[in-house]
PyMOL commands that place a pseudoatom at each C-alpha (Angstrom):
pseudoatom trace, name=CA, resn=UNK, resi=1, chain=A, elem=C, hetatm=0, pos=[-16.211, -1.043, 7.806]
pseudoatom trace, name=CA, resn=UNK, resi=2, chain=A, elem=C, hetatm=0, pos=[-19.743, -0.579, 6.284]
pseudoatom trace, name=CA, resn=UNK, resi=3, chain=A, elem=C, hetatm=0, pos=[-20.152, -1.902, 3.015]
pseudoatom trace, name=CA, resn=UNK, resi=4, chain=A, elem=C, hetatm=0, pos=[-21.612, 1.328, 1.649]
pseudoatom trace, name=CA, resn=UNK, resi=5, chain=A, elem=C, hetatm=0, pos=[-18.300, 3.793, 2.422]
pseudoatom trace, name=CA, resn=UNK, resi=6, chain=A, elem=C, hetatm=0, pos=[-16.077, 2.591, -0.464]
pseudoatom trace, name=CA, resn=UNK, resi=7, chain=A, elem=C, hetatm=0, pos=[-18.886, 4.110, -2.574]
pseudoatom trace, name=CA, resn=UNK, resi=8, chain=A, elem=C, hetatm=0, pos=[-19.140, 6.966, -1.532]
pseudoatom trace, name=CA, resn=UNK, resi=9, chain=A, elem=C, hetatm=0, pos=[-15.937, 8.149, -2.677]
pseudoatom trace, name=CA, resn=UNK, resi=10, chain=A, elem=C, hetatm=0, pos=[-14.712, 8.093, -6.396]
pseudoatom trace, name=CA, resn=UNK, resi=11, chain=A, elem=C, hetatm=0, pos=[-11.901, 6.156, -8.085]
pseudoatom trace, name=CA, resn=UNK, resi=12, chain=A, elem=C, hetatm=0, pos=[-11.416, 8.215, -11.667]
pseudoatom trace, name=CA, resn=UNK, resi=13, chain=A, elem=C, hetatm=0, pos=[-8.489, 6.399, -13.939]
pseudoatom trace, name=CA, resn=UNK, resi=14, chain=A, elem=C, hetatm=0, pos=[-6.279, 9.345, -15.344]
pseudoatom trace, name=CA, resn=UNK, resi=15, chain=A, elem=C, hetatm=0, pos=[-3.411, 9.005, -18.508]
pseudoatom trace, name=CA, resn=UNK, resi=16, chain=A, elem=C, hetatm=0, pos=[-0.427, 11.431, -16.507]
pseudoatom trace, name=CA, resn=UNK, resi=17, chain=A, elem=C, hetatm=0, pos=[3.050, 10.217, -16.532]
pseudoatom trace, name=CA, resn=UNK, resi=18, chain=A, elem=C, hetatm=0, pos=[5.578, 12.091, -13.718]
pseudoatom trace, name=CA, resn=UNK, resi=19, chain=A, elem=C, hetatm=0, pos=[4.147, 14.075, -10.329]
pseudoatom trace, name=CA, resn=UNK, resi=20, chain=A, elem=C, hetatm=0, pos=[3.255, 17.740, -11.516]
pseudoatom trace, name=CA, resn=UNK, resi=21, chain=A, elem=C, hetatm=0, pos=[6.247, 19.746, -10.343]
pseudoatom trace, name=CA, resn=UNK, resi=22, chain=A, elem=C, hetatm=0, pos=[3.752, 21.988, -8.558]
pseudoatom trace, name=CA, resn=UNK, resi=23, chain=A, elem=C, hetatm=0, pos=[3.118, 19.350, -6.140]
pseudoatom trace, name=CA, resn=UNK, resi=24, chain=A, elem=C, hetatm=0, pos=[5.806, 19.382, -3.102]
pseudoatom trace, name=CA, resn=UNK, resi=25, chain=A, elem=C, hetatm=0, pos=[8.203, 16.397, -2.535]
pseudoatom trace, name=CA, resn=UNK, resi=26, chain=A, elem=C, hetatm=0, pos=[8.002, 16.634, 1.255]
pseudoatom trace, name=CA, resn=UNK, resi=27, chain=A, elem=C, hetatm=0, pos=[3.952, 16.056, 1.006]
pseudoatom trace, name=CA, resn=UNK, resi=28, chain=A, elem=C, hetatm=0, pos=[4.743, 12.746, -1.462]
pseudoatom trace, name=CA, resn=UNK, resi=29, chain=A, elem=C, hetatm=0, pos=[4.369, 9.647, 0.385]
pseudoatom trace, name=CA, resn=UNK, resi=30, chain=A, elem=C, hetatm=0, pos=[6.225, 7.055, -1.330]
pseudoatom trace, name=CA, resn=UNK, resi=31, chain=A, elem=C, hetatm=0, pos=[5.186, 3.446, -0.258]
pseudoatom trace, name=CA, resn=UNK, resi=32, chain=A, elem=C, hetatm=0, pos=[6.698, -0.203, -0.906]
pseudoatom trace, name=CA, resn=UNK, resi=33, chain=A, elem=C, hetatm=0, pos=[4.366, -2.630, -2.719]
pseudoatom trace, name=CA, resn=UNK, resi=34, chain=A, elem=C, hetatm=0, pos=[5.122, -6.304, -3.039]
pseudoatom trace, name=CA, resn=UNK, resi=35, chain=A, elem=C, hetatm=0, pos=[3.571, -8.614, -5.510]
pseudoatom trace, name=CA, resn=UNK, resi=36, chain=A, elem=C, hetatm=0, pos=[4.239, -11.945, -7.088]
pseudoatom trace, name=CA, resn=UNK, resi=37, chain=A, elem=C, hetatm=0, pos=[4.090, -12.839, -11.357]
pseudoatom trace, name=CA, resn=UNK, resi=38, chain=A, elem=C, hetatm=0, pos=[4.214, -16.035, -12.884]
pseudoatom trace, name=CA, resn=UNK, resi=39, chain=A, elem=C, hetatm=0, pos=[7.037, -15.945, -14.726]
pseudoatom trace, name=CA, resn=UNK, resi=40, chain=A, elem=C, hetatm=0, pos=[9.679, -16.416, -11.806]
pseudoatom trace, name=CA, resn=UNK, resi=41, chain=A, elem=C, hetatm=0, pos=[10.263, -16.764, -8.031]
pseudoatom trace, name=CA, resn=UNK, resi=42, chain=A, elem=C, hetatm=0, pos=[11.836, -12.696, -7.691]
pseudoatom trace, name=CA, resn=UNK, resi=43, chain=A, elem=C, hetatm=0, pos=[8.583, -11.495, -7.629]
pseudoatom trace, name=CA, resn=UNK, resi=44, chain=A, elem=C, hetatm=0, pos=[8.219, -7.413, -8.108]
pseudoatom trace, name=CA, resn=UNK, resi=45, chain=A, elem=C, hetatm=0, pos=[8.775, -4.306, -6.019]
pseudoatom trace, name=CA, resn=UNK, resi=46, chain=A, elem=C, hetatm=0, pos=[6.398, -1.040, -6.903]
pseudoatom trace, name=CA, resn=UNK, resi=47, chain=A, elem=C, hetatm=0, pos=[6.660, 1.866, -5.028]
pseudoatom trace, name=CA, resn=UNK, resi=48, chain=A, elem=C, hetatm=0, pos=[3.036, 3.916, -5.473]
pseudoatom trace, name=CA, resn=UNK, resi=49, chain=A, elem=C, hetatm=0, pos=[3.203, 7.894, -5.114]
pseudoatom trace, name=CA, resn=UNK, resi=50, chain=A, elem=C, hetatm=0, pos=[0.214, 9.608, -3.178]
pseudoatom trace, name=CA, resn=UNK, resi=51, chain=A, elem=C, hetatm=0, pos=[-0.581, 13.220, -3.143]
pseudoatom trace, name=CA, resn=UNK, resi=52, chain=A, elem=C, hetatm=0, pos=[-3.339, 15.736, -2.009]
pseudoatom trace, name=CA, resn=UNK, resi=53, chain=A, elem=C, hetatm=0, pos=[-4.358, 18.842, -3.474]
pseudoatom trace, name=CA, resn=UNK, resi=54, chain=A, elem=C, hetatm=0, pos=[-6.251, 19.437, -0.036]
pseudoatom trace, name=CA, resn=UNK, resi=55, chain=A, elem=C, hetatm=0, pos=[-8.329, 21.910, -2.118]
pseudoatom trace, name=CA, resn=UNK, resi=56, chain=A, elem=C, hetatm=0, pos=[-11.914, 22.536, -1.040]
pseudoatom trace, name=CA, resn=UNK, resi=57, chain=A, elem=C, hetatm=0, pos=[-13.414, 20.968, -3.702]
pseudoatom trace, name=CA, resn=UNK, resi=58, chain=A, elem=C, hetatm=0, pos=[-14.487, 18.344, -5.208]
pseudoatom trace, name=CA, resn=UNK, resi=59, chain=A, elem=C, hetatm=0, pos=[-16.450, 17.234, -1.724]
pseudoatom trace, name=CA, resn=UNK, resi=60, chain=A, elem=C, hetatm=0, pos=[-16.258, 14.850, -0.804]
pseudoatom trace, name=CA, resn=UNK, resi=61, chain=A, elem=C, hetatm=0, pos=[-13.022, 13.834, -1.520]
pseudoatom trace, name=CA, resn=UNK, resi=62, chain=A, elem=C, hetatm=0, pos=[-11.738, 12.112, -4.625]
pseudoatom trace, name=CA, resn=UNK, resi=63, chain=A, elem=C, hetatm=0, pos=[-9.413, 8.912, -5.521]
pseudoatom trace, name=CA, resn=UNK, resi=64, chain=A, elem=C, hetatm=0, pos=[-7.391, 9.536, -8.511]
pseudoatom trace, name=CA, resn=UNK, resi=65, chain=A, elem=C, hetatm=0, pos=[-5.766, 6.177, -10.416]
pseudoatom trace, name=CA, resn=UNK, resi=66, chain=A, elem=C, hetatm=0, pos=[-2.763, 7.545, -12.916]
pseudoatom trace, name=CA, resn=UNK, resi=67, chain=A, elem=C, hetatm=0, pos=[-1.759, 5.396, -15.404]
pseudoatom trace, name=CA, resn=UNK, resi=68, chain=A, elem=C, hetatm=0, pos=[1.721, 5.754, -16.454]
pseudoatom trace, name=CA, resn=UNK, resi=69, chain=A, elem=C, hetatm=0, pos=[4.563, 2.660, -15.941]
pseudoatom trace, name=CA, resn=UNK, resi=70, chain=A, elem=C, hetatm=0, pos=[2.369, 0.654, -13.339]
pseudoatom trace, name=CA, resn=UNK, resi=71, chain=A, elem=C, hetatm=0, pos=[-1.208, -0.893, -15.205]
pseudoatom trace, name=CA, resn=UNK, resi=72, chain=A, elem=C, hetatm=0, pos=[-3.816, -2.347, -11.833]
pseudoatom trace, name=CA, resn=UNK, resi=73, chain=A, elem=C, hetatm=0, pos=[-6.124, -5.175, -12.514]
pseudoatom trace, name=CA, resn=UNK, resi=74, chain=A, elem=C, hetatm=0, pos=[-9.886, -4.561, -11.082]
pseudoatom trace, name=CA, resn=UNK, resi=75, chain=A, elem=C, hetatm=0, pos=[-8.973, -6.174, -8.006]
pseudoatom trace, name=CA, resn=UNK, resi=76, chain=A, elem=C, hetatm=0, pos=[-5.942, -3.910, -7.049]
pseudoatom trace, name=CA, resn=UNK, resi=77, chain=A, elem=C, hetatm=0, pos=[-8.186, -1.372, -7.709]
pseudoatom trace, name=CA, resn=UNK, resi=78, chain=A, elem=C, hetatm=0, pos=[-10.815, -2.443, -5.827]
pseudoatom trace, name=CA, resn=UNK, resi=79, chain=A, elem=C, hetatm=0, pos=[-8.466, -2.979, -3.166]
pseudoatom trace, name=CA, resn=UNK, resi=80, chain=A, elem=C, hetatm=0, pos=[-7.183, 0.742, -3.277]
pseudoatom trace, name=CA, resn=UNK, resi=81, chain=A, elem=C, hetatm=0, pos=[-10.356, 2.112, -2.822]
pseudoatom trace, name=CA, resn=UNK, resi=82, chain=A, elem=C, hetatm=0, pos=[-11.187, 0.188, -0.277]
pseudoatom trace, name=CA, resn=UNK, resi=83, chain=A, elem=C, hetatm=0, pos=[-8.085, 1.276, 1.905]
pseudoatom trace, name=CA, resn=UNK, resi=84, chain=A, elem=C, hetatm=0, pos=[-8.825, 4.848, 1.141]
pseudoatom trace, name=CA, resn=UNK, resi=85, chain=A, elem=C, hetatm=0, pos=[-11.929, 4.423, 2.251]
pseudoatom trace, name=CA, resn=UNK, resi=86, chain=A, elem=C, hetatm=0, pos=[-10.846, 3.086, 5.774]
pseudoatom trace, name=CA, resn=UNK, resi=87, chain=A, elem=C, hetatm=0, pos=[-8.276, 5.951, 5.960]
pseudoatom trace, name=CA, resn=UNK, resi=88, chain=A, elem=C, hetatm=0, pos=[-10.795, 8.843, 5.651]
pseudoatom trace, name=CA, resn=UNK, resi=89, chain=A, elem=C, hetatm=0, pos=[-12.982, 6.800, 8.104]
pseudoatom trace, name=CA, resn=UNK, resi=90, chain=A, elem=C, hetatm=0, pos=[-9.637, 6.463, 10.448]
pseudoatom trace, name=CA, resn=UNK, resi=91, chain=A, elem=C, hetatm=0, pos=[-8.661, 9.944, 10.437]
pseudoatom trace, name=CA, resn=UNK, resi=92, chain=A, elem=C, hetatm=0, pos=[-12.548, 11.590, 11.176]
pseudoatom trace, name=CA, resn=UNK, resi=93, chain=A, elem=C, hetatm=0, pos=[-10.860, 15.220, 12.299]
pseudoatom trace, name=CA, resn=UNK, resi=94, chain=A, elem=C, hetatm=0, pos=[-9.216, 15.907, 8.947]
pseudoatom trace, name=CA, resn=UNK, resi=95, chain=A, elem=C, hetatm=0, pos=[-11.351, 17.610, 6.107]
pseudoatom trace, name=CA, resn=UNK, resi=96, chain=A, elem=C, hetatm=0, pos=[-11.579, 15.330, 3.435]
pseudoatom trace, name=CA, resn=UNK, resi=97, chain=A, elem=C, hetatm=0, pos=[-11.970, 17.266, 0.437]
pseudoatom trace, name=CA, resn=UNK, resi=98, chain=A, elem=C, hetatm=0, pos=[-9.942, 17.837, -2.864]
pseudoatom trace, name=CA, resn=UNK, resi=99, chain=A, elem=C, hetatm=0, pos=[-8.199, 14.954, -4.735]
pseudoatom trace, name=CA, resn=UNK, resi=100, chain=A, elem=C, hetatm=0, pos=[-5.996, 12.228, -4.172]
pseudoatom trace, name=CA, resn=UNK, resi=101, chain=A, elem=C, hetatm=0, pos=[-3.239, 11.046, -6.681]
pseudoatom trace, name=CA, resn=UNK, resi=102, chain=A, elem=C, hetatm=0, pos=[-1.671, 7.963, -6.714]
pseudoatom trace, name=CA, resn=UNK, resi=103, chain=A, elem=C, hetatm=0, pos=[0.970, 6.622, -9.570]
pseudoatom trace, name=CA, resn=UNK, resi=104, chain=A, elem=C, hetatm=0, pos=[2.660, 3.281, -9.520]
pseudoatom trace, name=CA, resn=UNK, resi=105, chain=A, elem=C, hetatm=0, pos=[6.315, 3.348, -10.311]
pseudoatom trace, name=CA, resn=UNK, resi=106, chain=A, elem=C, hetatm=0, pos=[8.679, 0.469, -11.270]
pseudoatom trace, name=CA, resn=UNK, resi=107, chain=A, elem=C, hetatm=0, pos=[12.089, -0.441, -13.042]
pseudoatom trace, name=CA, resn=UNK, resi=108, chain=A, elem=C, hetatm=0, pos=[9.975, -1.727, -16.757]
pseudoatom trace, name=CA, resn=UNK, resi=109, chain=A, elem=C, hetatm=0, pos=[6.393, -1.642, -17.301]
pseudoatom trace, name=CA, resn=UNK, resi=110, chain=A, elem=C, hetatm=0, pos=[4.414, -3.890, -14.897]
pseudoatom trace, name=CA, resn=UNK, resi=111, chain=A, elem=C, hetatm=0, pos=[0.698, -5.196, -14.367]
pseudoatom trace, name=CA, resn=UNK, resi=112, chain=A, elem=C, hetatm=0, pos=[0.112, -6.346, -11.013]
pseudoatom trace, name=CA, resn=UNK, resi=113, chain=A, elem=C, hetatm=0, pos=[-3.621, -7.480, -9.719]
pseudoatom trace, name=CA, resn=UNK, resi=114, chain=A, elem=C, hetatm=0, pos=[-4.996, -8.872, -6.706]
pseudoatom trace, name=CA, resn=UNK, resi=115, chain=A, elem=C, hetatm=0, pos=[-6.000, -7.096, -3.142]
pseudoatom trace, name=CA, resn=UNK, resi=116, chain=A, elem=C, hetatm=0, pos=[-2.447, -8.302, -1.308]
pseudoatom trace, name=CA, resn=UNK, resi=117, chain=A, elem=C, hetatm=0, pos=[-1.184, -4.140, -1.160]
pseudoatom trace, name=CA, resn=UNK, resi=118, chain=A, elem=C, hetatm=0, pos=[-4.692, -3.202, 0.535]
pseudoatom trace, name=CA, resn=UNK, resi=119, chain=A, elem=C, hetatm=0, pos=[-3.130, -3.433, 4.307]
pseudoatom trace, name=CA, resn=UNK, resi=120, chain=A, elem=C, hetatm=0, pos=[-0.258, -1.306, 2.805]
pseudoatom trace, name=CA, resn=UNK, resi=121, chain=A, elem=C, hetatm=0, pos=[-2.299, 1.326, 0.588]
pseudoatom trace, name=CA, resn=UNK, resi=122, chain=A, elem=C, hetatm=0, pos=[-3.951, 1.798, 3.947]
pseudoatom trace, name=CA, resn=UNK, resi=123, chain=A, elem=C, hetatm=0, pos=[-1.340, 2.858, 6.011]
pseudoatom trace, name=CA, resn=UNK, resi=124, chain=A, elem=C, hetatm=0, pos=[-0.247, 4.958, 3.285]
pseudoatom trace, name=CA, resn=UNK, resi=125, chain=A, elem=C, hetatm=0, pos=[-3.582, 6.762, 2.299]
pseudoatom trace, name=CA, resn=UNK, resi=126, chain=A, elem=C, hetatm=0, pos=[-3.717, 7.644, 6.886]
pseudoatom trace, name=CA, resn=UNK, resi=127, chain=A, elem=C, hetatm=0, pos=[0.016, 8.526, 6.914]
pseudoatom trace, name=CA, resn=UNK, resi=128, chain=A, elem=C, hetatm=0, pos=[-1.162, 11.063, 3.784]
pseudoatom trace, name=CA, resn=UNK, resi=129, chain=A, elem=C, hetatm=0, pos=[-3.634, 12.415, 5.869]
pseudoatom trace, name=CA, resn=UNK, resi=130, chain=A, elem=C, hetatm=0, pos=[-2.237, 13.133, 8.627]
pseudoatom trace, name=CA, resn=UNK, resi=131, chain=A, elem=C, hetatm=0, pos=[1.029, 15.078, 7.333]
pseudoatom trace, name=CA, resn=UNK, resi=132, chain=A, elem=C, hetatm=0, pos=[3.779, 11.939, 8.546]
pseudoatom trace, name=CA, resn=UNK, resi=133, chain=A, elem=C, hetatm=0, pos=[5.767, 9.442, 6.315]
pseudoatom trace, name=CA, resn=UNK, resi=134, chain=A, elem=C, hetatm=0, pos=[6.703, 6.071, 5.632]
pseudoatom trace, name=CA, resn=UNK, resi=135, chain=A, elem=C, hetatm=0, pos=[10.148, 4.775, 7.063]
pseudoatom trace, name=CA, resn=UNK, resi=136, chain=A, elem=C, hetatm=0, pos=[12.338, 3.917, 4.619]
pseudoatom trace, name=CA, resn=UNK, resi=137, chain=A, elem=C, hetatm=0, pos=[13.314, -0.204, 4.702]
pseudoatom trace, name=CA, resn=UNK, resi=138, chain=A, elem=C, hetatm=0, pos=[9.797, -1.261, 5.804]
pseudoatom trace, name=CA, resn=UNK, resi=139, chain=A, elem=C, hetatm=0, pos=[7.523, -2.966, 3.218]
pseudoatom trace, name=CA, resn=UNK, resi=140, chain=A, elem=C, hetatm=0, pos=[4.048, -5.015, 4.423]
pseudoatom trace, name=CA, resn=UNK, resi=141, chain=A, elem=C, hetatm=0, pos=[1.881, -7.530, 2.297]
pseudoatom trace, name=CA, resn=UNK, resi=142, chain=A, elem=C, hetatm=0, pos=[-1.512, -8.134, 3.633]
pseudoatom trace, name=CA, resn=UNK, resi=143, chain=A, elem=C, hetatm=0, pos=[-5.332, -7.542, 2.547]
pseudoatom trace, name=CA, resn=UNK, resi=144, chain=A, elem=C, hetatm=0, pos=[-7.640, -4.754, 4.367]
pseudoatom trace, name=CA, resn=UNK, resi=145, chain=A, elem=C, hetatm=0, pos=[-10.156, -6.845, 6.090]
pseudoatom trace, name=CA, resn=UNK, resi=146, chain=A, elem=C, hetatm=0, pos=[-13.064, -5.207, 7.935]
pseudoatom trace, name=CA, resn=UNK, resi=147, chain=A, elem=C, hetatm=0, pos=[-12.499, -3.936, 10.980]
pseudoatom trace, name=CA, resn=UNK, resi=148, chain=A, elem=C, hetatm=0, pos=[-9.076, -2.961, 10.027]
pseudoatom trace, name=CA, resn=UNK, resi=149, chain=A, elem=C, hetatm=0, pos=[-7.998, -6.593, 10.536]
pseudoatom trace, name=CA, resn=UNK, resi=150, chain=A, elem=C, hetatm=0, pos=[-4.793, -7.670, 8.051]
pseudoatom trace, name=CA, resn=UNK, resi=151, chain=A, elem=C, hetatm=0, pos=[-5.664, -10.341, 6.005]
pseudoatom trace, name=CA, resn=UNK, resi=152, chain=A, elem=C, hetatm=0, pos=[-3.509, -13.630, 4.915]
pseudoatom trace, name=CA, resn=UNK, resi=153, chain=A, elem=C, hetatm=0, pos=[-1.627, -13.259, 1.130]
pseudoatom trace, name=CA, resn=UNK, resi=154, chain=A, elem=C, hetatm=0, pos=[-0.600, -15.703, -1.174]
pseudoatom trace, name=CA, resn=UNK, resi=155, chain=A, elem=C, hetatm=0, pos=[3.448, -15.813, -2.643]
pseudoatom trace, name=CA, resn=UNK, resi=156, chain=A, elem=C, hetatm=0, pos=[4.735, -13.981, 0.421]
pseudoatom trace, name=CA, resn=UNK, resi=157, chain=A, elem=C, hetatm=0, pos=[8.427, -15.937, -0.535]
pseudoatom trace, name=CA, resn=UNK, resi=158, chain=A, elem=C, hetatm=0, pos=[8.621, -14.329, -3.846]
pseudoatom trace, name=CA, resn=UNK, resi=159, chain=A, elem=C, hetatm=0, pos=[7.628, -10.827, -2.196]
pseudoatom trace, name=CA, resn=UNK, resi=160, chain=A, elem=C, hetatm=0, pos=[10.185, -10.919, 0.660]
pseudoatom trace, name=CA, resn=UNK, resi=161, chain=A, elem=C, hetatm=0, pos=[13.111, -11.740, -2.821]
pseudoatom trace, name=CA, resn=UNK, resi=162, chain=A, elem=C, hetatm=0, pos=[11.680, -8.641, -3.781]
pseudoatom trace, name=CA, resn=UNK, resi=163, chain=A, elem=C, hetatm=0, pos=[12.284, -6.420, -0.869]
pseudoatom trace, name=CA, resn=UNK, resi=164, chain=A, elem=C, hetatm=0, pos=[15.306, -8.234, -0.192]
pseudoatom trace, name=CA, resn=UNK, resi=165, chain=A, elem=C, hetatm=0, pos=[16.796, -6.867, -3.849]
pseudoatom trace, name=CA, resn=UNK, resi=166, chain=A, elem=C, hetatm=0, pos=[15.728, -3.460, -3.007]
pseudoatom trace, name=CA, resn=UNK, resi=167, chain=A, elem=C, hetatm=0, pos=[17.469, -3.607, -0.085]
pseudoatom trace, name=CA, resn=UNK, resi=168, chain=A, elem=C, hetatm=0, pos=[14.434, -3.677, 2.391]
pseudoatom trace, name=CA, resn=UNK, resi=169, chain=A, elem=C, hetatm=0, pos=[15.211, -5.153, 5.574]
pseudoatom trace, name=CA, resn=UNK, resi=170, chain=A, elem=C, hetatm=0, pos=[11.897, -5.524, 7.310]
pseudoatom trace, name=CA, resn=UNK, resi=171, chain=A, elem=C, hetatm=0, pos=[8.848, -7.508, 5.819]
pseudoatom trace, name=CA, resn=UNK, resi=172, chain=A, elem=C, hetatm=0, pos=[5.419, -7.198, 7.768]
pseudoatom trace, name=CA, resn=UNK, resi=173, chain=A, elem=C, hetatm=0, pos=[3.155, -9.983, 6.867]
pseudoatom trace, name=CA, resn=UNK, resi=174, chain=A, elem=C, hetatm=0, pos=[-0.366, -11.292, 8.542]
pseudoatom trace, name=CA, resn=UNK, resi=175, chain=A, elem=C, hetatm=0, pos=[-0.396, -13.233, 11.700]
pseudoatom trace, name=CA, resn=UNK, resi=176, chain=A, elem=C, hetatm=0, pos=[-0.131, -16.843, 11.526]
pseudoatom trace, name=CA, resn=UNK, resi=177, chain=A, elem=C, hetatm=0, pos=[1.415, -16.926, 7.913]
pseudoatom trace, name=CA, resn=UNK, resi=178, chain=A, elem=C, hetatm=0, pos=[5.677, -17.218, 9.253]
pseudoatom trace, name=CA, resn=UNK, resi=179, chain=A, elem=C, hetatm=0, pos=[4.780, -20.939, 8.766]
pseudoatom trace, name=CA, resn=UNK, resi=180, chain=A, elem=C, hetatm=0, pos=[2.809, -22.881, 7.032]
pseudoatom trace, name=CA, resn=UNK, resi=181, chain=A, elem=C, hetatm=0, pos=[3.379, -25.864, 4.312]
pseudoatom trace, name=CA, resn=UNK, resi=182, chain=A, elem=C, hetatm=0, pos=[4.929, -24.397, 1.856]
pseudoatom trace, name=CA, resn=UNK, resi=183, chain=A, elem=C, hetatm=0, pos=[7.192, -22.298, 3.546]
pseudoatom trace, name=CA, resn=UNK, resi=184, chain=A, elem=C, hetatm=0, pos=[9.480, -20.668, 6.438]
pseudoatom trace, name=CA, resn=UNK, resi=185, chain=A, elem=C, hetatm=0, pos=[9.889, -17.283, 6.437]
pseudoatom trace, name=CA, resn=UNK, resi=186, chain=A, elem=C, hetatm=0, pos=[12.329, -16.650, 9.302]
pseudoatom trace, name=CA, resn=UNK, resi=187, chain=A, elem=C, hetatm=0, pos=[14.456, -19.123, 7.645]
pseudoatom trace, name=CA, resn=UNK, resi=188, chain=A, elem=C, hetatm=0, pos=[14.051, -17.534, 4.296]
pseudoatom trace, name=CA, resn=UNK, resi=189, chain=A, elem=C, hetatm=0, pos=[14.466, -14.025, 6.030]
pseudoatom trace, name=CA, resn=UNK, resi=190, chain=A, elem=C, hetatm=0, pos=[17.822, -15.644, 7.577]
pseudoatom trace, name=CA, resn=UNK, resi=191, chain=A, elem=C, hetatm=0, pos=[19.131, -16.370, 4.169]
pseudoatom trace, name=CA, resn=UNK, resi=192, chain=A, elem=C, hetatm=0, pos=[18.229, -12.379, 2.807]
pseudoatom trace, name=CA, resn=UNK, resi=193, chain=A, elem=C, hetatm=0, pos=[19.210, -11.277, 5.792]
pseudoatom trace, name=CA, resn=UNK, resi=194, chain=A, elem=C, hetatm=0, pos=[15.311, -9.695, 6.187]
pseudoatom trace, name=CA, resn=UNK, resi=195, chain=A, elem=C, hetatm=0, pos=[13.491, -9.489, 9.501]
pseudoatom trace, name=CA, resn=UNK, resi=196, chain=A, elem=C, hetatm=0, pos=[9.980, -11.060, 9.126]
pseudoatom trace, name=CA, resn=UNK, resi=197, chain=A, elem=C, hetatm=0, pos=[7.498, -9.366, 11.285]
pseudoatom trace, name=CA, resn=UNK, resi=198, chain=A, elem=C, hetatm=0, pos=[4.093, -10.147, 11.979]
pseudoatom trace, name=CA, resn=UNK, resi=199, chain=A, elem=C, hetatm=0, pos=[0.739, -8.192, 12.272]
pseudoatom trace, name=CA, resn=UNK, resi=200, chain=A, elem=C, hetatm=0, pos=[-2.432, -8.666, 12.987]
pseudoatom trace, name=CA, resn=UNK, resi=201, chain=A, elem=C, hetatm=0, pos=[-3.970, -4.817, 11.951]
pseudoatom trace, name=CA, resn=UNK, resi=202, chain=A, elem=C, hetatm=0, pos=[-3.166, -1.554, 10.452]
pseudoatom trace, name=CA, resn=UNK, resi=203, chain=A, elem=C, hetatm=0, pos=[-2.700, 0.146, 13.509]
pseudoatom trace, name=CA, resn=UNK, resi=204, chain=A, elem=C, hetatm=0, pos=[0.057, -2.041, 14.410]
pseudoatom trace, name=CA, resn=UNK, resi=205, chain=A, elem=C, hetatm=0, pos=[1.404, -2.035, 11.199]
pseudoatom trace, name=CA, resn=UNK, resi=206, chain=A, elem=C, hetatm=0, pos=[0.869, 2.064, 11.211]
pseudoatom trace, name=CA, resn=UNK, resi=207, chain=A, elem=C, hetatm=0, pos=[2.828, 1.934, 13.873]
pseudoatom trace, name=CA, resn=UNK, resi=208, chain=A, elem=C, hetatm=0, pos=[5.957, 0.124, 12.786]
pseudoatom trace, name=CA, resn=UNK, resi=209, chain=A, elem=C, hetatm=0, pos=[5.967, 1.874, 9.227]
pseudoatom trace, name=CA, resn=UNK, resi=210, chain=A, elem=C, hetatm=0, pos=[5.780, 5.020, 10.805]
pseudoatom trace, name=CA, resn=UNK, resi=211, chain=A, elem=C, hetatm=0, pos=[6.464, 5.471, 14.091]
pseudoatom trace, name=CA, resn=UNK, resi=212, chain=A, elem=C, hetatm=0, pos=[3.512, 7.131, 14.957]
pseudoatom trace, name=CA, resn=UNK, resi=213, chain=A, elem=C, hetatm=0, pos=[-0.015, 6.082, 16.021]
pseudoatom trace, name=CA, resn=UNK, resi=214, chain=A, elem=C, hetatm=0, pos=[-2.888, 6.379, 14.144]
for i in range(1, 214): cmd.bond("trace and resi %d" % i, "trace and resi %d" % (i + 1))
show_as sticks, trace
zoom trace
């Protein structure tokens, strides 16, 4: 993806607690994030809310952050825009114009930082787009790598406990990272009873999160 796309659209950070009622539920994609803190080995489950006003203006289209019980560090951020960015290129026959809300939503207050949801905001910014929705049960962890490639993440244990808790039974993570030194994931999948899935790009992932193709 060219360097020069994620700036063309803009990321404005907006105080706004709750989804205006005048927004329809059926056009809310809801979409699992995964992420890892310090303090234990449960890590955290988010779910981020995305909306369009699909109005004509502003033009072109713009990325609205709201910050209610979810706080993103730079990086998250950076990552967001970055997927939105590769869904407008990904879906060229839609007009991209109006605004774009998301809203992070969790049990307590969280801050969560770091590009591991990019592969995952991505999915859900084309699945926006294009009118169709997230299956229920399906999280993914992975960065947005050019090319729509899904990058390798860091804690993916604590993020499968996560899922696990809320009852997700199918963890996508990047190719080649089932095994590696510091952990098995089918074995730890086993234990949560949690299929662990591997991907190598959005599309694929697209494809299993939604059951359509991009």
């Amino acid at each position: 993806m060219p360097r020069h796309l994620a700036a063309t659209y803009t990321l404005v950070i907006t105080l706004l607690c709750g989804v205006p009622v005048s927004v329809p539920a059926d056009t809310v994609i809801e979409l699992p994030v995964l992420a890892a803190i310090r303090q234990n080995n449960l890590g955290v489950f988010e779910i981020l809310m995305m909306w369009w006003d699909k109005k004509p203006e502003p033009n072109p289209v713009q990325l609205q952050w709201l910050l209610a019980g979810v706080r993103l560090g730079n990086a998250h951020l950076g990552a967001m825009a970055q997927a939105f960015a590769y869904a407008v290129e990904r879906t060229p026959s839609v007009q991209h114009s109006g605004t774009v809300s998301v809203q992070g939503v969790a049990y307590q207050p969280v801050g969560s930082d770091g590009p591991s949801a990019g592969a995952a905001m991505a999915v859900g910014f084309i699945a926006m787009f294009k009118g169709e929705h997230i299956q229920r049960g399906i999280a993914l962890t992975g960065t947005i790598e050019p090319g729509g490639q899904i990058g390798p993440v860091g804690s993916i244990p604590d993020k499968i406990r996560a899922a696990a808790r809320e009852g997700y039974r199918t963890v996508l993570v990047p190719r080649g990272q089932t095994h590696d030194a510091r952990w098995n994931l089918n074995e730890l999948g086993f234990q949560l009873n949690v299929t662990v899935k591997e991907g190598d790009t959005i599309d694929e992932a697209y494809e299993l999160m939604t059951g359509q193709r991009i």
